[in-house]
N, C-alpha and C positions, 0 to 999 in steps of 0.2 A: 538627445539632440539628433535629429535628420542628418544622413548622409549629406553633405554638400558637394555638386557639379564640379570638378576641375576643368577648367578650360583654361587654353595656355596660349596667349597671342605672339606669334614668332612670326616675321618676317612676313607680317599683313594677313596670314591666314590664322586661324582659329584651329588648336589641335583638340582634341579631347577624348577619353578612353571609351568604349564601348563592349558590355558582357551579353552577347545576345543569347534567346533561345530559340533555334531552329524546329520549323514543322510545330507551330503554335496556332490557334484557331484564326489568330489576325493579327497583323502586323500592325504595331504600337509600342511607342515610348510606353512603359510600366512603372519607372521610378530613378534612385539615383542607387548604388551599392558601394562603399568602399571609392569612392569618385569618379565610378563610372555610370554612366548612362546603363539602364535595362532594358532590352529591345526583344518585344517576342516577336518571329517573323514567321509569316505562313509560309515560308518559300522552305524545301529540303534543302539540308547544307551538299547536295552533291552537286558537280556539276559547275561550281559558281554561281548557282540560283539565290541562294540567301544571301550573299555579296552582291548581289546586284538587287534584288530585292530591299536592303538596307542601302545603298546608294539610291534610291527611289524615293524611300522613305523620305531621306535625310532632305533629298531636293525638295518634296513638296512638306516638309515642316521648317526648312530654312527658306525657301523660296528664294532658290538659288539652281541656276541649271545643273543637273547631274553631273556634266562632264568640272563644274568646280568642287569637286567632290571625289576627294584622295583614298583610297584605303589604303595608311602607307603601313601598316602590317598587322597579322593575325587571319590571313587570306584562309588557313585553312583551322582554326582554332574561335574557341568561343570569347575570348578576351582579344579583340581589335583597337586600331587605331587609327583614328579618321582626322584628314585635314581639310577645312572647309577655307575657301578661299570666295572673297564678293561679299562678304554679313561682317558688320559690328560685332562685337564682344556680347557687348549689353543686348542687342535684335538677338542674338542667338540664344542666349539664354532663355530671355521671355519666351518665344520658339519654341524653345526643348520643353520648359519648365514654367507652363504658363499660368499656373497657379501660385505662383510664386511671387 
């Protein structure tokens, strides 16, 4: 059985976990692991480049502006966590996991 997406609706925003890998050929949702999202990002993690690089991401695959788009922890670690605020539960799903 496939990993399934955890996403947790608290207080109108959408939380959900994120294991990215930094300095990747292109930045892309790749799958689910352990219930979190897979995110390879072309950006190097110094700097705040691959934070910001994934807040980018997340805007134009939730089609929602960057600034509603939290990294409320993991700023300098591969396991993060993102609060999206303005999307449906069910819109962000389809979104992330649209073969689904």
């Amino acid at each position: 059985m496939p990993d399934e997406l955890e996403l947790v609706l608290r207080n109108g925003a959408v939380g959900l976990r994120v294991r990215v890998k930094p300095k990747s050929r292109r930045s892309a949702i790749v799958g689910v692991q352990e219930g979190a999202l897979l995110v390879t990002l072309a950006a190097p993690p110094h700097d705040g480049q691959a934070n910001d690089e994934l807040l980018s991401l997340f805007a134009r695959v939730a089609n929602v502006p960057k600034s509603q788009i939290e990294l409320v922890s993991g700023a300098s670690g591969r396991l993060k966590l993102l609060r999206i605020r303005g999307v449906e539960l069910s819109e962000l799903r389809k979104s992330l996991l649209p073969e689904v």
